[in-house]
PAMAR-394419 format. One record per residue: residue number from 1; residue in three letters; chain; z, y, x of N, C-alpha, C in turn. Coordinates in nm, 2 decimals. Layout:
<nodes>
+-----+-----+---+--------+--------+--------+--------+--------+--------+--------+--------+--------+
|   k |   r | c |    n_Z |    n_Y |    n_X |   ca_Z |   ca_Y |   ca_X |    c_Z |    c_Y |    c_X |
+-----+-----+---+--------+--------+--------+--------+--------+--------+--------+--------+--------+
| NUM | ALA | A |      Z |      Y |      X |      Z |      Y |      X |      Z |      Y |      X |
...
+-----+-----+---+--------+--------+--------+--------+--------+--------+--------+--------+--------+
</nodes>
This chain:
<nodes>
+-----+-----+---+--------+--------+--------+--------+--------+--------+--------+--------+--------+
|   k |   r | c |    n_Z |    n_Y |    n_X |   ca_Z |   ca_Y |   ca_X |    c_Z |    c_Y |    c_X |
+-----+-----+---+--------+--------+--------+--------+--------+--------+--------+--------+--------+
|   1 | UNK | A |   0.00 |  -0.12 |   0.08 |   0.00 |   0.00 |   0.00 |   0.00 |   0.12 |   0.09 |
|   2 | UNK | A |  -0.11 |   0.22 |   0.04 |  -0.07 |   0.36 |   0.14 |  -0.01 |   0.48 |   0.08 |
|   3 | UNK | A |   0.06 |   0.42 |   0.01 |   0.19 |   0.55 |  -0.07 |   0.28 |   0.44 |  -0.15 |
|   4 | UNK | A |   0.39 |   0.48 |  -0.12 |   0.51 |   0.47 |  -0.21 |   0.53 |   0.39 |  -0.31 |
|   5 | UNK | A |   0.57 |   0.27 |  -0.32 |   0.56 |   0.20 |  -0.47 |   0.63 |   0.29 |  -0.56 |
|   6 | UNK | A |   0.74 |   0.35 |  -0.55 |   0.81 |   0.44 |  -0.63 |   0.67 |   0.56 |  -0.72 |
|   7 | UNK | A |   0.59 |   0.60 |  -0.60 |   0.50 |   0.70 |  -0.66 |   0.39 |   0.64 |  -0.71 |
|   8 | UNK | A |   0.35 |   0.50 |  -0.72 |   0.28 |   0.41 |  -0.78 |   0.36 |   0.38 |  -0.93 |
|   9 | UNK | A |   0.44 |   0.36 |  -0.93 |   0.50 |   0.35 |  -1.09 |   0.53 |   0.49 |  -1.14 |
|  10 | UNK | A |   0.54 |   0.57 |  -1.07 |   0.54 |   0.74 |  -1.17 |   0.40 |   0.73 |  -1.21 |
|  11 | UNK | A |   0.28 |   0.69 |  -1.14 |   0.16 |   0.71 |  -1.18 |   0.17 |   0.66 |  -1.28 |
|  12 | UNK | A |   0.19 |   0.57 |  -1.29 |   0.17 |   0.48 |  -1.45 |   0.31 |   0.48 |  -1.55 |
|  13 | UNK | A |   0.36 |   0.62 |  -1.54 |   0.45 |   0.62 |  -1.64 |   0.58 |   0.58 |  -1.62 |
|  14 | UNK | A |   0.61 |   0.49 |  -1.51 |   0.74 |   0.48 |  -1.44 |   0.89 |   0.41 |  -1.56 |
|  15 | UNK | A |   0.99 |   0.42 |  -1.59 |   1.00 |   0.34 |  -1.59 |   1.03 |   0.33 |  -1.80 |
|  16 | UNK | A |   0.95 |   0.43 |  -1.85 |   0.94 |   0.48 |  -1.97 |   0.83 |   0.35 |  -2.03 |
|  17 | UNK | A |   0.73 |   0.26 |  -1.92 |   0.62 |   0.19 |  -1.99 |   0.68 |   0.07 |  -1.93 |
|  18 | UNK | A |   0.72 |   0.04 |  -1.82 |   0.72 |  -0.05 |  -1.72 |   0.86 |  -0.11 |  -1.72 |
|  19 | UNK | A |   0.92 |  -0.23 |  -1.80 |   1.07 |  -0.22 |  -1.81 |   1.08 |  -0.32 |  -1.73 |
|  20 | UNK | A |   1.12 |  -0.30 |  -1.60 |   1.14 |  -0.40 |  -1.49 |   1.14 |  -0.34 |  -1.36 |
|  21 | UNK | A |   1.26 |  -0.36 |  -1.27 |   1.29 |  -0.30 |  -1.16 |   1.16 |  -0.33 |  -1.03 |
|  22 | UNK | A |   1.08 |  -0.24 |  -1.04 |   0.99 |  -0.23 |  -0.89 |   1.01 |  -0.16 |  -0.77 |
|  23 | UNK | A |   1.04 |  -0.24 |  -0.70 |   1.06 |  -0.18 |  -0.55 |   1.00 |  -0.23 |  -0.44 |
|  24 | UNK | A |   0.92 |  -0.32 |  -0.46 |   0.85 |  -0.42 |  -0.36 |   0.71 |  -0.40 |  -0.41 |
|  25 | UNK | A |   0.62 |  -0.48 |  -0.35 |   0.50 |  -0.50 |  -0.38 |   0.56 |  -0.69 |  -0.41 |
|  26 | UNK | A |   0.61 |  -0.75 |  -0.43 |   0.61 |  -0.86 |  -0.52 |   0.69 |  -0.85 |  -0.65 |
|  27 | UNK | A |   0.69 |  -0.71 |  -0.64 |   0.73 |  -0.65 |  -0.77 |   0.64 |  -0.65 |  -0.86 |
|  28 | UNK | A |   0.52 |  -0.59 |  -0.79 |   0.41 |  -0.55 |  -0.85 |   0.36 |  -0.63 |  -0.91 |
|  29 | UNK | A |   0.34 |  -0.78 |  -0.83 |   0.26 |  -0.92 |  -0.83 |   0.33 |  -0.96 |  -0.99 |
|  30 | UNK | A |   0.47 |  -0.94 |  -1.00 |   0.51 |  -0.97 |  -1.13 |   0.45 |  -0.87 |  -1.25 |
|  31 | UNK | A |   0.44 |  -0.78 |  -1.18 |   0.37 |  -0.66 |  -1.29 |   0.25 |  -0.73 |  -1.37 |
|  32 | UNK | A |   0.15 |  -0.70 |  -1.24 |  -0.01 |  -0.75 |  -1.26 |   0.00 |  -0.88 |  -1.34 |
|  33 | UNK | A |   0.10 |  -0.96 |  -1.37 |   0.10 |  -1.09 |  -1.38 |   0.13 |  -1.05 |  -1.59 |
|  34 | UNK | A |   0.21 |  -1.01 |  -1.55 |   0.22 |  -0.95 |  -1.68 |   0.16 |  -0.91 |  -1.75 |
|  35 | UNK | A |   0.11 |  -0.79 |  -1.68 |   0.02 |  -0.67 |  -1.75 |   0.06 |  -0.56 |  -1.79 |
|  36 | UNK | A |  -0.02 |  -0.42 |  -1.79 |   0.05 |  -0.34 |  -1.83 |   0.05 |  -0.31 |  -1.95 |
|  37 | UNK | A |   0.14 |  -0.26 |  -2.02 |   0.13 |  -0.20 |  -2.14 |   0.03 |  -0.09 |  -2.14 |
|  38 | UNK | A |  -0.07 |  -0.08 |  -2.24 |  -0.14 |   0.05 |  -2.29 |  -0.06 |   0.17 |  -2.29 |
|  39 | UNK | A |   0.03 |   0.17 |  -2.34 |   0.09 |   0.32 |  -2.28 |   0.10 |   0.42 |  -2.17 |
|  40 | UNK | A |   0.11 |   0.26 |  -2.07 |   0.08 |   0.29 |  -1.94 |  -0.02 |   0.35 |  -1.89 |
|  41 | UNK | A |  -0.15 |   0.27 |  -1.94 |  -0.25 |   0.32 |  -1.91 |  -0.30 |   0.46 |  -1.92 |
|  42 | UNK | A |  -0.24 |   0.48 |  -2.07 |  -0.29 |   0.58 |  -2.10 |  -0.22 |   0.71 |  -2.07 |
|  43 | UNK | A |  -0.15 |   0.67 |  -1.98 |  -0.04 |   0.80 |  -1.89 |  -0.11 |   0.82 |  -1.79 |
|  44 | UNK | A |  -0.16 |   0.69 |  -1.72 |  -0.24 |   0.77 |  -1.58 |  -0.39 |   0.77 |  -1.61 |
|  45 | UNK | A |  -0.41 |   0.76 |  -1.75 |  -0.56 |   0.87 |  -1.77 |  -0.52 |   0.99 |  -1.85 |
|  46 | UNK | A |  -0.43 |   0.98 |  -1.88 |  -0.37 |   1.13 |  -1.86 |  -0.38 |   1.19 |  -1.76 |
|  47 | UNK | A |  -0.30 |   1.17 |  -1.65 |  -0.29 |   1.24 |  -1.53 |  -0.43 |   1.27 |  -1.45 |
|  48 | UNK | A |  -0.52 |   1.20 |  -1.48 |  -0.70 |   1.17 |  -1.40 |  -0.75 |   1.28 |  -1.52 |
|  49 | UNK | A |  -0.67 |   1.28 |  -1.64 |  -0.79 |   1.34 |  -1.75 |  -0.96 |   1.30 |  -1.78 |
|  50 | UNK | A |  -0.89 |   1.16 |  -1.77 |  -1.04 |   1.10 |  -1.80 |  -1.02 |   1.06 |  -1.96 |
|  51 | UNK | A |  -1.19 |   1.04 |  -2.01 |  -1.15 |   1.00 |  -2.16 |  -1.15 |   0.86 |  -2.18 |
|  52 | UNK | A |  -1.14 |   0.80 |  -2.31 |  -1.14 |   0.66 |  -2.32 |  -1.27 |   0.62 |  -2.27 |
|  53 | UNK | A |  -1.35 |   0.68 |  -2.26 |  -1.47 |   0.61 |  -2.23 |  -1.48 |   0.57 |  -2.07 |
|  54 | UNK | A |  -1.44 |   0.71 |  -2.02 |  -1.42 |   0.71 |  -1.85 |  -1.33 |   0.62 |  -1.80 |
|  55 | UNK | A |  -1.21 |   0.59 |  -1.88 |  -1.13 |   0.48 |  -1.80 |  -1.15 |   0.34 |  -1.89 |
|  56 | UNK | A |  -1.24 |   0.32 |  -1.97 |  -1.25 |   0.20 |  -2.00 |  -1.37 |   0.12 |  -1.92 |
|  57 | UNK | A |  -1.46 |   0.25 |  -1.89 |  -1.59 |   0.20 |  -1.78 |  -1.49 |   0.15 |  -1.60 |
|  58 | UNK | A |  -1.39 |   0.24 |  -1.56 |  -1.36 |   0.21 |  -1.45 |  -1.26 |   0.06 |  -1.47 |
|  59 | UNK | A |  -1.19 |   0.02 |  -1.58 |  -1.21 |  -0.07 |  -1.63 |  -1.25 |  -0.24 |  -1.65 |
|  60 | UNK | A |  -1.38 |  -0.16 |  -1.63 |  -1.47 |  -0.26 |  -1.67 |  -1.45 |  -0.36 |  -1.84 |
|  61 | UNK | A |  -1.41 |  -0.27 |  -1.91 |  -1.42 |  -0.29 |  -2.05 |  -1.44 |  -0.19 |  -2.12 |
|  62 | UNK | A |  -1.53 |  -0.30 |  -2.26 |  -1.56 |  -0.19 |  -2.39 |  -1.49 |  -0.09 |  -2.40 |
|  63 | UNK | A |  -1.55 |   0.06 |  -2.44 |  -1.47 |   0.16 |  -2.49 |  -1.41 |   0.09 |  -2.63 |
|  64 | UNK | A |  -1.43 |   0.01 |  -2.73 |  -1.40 |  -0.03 |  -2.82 |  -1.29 |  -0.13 |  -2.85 |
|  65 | UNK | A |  -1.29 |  -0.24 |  -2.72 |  -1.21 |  -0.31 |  -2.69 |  -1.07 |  -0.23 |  -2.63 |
|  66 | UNK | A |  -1.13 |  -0.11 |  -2.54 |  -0.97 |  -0.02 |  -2.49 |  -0.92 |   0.06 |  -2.64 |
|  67 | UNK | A |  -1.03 |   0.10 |  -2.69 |  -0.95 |   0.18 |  -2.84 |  -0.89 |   0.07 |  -2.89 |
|  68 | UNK | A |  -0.89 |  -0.01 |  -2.91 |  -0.86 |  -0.12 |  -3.04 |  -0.74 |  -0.18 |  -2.94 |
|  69 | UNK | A |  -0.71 |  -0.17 |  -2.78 |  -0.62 |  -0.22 |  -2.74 |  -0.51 |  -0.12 |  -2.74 |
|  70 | UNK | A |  -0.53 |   0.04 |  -2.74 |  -0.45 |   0.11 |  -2.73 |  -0.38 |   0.16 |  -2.93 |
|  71 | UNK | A |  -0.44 |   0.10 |  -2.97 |  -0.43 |   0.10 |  -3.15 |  -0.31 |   0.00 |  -3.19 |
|  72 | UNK | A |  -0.34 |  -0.17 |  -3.11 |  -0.27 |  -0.26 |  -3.10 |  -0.13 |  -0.25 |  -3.00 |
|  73 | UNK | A |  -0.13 |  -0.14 |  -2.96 |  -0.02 |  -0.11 |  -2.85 |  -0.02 |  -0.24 |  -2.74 |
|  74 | UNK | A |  -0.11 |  -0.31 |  -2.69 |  -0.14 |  -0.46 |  -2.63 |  -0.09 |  -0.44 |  -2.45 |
|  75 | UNK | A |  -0.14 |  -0.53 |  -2.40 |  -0.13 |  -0.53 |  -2.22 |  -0.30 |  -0.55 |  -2.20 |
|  76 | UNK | A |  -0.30 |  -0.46 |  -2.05 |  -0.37 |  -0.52 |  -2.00 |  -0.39 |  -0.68 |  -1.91 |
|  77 | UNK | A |  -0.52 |  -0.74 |  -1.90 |  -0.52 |  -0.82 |  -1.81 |  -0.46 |  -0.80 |  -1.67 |
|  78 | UNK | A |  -0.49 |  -0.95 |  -1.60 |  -0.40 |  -0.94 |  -1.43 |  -0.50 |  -0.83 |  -1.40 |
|  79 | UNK | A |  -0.65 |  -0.87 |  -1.44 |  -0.72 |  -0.81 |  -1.37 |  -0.72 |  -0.63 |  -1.39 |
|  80 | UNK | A |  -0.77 |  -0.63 |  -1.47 |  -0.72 |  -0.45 |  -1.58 |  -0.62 |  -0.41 |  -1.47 |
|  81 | UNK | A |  -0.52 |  -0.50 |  -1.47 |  -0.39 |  -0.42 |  -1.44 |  -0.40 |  -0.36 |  -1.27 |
|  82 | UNK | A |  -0.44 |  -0.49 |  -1.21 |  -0.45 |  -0.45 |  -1.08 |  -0.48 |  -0.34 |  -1.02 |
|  83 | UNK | A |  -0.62 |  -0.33 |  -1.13 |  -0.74 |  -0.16 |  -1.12 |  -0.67 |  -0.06 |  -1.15 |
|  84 | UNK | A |  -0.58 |  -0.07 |  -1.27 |  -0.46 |   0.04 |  -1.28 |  -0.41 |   0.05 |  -1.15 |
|  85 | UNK | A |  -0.34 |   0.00 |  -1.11 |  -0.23 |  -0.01 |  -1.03 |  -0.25 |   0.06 |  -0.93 |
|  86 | UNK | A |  -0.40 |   0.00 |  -0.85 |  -0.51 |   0.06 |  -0.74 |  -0.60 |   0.24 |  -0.80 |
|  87 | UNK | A |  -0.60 |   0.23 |  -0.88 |  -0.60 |   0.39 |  -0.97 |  -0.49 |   0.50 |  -0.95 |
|  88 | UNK | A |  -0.33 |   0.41 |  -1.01 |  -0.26 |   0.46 |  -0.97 |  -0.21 |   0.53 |  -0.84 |
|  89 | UNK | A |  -0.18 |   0.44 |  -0.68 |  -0.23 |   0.44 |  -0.60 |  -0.31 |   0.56 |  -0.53 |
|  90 | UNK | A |  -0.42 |   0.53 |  -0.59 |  -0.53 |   0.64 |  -0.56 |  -0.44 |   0.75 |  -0.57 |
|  91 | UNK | A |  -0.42 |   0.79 |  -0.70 |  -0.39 |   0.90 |  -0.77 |  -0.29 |   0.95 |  -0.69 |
|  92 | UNK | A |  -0.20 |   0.90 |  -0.65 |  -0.07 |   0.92 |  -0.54 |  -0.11 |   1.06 |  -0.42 |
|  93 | UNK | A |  -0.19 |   0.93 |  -0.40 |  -0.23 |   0.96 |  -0.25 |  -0.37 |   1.13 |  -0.28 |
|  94 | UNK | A |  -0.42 |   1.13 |  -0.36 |  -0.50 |   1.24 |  -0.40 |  -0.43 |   1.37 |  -0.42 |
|  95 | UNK | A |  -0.30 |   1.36 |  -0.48 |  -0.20 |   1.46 |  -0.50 |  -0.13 |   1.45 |  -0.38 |
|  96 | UNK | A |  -0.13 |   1.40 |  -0.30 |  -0.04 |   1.43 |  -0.17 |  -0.11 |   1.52 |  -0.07 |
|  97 | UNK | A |  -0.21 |   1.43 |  -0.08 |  -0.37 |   1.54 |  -0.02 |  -0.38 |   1.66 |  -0.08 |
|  98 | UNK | A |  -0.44 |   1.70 |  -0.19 |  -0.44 |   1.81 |  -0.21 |  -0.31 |   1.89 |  -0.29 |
|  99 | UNK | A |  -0.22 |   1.87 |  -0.29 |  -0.12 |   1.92 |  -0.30 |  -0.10 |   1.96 |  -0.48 |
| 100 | UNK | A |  -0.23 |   1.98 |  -0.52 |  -0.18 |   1.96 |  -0.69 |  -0.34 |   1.91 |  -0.74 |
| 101 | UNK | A |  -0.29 |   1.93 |  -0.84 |  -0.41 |   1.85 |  -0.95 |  -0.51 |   1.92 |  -0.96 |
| 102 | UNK | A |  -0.52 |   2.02 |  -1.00 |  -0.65 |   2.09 |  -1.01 |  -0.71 |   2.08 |  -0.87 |
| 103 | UNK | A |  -0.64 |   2.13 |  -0.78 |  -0.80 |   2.05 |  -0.63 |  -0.84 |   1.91 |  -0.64 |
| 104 | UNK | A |  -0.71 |   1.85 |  -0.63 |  -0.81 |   1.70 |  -0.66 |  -0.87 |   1.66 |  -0.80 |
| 105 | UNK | A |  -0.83 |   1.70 |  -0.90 |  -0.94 |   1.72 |  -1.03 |  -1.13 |   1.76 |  -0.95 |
| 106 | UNK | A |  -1.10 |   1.86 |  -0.89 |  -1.23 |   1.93 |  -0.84 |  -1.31 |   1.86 |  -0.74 |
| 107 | UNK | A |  -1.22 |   1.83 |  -0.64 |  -1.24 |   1.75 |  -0.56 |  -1.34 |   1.61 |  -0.61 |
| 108 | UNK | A |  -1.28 |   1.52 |  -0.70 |  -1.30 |   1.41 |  -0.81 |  -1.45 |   1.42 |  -0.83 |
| 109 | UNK | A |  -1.49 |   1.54 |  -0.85 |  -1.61 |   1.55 |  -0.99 |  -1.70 |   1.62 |  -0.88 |
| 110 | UNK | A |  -1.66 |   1.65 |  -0.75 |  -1.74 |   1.70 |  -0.63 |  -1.84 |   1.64 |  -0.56 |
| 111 | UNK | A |  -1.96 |   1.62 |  -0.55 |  -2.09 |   1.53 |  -0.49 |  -2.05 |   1.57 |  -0.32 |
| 112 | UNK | A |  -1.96 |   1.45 |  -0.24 |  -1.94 |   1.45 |  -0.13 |  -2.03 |   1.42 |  -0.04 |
| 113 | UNK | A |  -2.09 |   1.48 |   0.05 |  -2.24 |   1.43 |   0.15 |  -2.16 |   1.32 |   0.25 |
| 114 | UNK | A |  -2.05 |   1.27 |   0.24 |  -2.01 |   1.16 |   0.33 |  -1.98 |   1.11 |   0.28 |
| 115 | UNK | A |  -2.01 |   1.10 |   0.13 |  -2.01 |   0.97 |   0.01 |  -2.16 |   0.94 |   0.01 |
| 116 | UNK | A |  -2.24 |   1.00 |   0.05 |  -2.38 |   1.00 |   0.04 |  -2.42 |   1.09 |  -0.11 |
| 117 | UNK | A |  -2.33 |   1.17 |  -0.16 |  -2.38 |   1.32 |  -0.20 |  -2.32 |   1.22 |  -0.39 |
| 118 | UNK | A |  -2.25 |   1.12 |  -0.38 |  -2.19 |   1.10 |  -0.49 |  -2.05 |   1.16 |  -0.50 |
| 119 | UNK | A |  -2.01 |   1.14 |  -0.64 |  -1.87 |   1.20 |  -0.64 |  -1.76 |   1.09 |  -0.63 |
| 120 | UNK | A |  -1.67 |   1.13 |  -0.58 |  -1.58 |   1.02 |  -0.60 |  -1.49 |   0.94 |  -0.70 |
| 121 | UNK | A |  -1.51 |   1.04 |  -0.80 |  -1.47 |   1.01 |  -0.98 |  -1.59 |   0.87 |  -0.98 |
| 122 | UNK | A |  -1.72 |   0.84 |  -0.96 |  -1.84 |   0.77 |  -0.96 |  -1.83 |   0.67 |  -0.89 |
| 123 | UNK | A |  -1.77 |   0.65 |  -0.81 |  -1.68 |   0.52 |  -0.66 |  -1.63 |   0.45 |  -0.75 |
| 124 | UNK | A |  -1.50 |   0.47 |  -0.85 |  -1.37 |   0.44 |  -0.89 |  -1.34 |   0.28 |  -0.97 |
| 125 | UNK | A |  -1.51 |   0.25 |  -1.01 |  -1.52 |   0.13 |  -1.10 |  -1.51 |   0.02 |  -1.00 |
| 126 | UNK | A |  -1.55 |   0.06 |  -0.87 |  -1.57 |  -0.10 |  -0.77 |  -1.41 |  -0.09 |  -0.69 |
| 127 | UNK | A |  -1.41 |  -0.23 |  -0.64 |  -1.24 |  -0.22 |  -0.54 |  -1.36 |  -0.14 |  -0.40 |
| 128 | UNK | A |  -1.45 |  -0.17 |  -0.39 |  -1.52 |  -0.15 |  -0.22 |  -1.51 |   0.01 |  -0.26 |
| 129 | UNK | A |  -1.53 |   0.08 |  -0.36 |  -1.54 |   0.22 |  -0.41 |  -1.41 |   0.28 |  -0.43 |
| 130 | UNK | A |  -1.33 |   0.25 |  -0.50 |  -1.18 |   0.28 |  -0.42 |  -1.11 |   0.27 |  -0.27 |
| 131 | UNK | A |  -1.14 |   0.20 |  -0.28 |  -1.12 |   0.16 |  -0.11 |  -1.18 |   0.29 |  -0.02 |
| 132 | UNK | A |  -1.32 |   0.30 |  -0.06 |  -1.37 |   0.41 |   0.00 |  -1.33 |   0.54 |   0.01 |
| 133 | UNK | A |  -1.32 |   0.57 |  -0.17 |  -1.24 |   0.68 |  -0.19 |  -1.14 |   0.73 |  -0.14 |
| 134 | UNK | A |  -1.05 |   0.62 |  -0.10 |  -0.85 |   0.60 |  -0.09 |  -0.93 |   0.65 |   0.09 |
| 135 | UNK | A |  -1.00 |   0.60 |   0.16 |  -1.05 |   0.57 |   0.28 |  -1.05 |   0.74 |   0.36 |
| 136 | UNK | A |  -1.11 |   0.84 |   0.28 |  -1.22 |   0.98 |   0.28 |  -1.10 |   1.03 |   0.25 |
| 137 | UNK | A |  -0.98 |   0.99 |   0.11 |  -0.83 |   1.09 |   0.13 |  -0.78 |   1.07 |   0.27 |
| 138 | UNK | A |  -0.75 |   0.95 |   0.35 |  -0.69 |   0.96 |   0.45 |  -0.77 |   1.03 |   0.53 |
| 139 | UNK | A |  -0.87 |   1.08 |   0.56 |  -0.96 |   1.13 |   0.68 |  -0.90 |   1.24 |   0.64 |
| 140 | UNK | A |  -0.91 |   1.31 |   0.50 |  -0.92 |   1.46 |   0.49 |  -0.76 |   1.48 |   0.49 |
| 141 | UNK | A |  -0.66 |   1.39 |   0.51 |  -0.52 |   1.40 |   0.49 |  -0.53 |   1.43 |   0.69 |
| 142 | UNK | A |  -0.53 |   1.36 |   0.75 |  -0.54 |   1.37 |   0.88 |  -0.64 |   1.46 |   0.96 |
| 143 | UNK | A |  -0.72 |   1.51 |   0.89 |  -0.86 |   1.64 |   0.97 |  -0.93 |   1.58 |   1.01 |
| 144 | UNK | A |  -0.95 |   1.43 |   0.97 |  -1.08 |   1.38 |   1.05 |  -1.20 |   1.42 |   1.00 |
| 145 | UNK | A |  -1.31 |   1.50 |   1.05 |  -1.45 |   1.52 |   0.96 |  -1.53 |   1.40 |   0.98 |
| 146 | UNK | A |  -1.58 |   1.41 |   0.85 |  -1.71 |   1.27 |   0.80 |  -1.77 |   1.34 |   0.71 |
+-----+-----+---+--------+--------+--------+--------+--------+--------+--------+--------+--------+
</nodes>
């Protein structure tokens, strides 16, 4: 993990969605295993300000299937959850970088030429595109240019 499990579970709502003591990353493993509650979810697409459509594509499920999951108040899959989690994560580490939300909001939706002139909100569906993303916050957290 490259931030905080503690600031991994604020991302997702902390301990208002999540009723189980996390302090570990085999904490997590029980998480993921579980799943998260849709409330959850829908706290850290709060925080991203993406709509249901935007975090049901990064996802990788129906916008109809996440409406009708967030209707049923349901969990996500191990898998769902993971991509939260790694979302989450992200989101950590983006706010530490740019110090509040609106730069990295801006930043997000920005066609980077060391992404090859994509934005990084557009990365966020694949793990190799988070990875990437999470990759380009540490360079710009440390001054490395790319």
């Amino acid at each position: 993990m490259q931030v905080s499990i503690r600031k991994i579970i604020e991302g997702l709502g902390g301990d208002r969605f999540i009723n189980r003591p996390v302090r570990h990353e085999f904490d997590l493993i029980e998480v993921a295993k579980e799943g998260l509650p849709m409330e959850s979810v829908a706290y850290l697409q709060t925080n991203f300000g993406f709509t249901n459509k935007e975090m049901s594509h990064i996802l990788a499920i129906s916008e109809s299937t996440y409406q009708r999951r967030i209707r049923a108040k349901s969990r996500l899959t191990q898998d769902e959850t993971e991509k939260a989690i790694s979302l989450s994560e992200l989101y950590a580490k983006g706010i530490e970088v740019f110090r509040n939300q609106a730069d990295f909001d801006t930043w997000l939706q920005t066609k980077i030429p060391a992404m090859g002139n994509q934005r990084p909100v557009d990365m966020l569906t694949s793990m190799i595109g988070r990875q990437y993303v999470m990759d380009e916050l540490n360079r710009i957290l440390h001054g490395i240019f790319s």
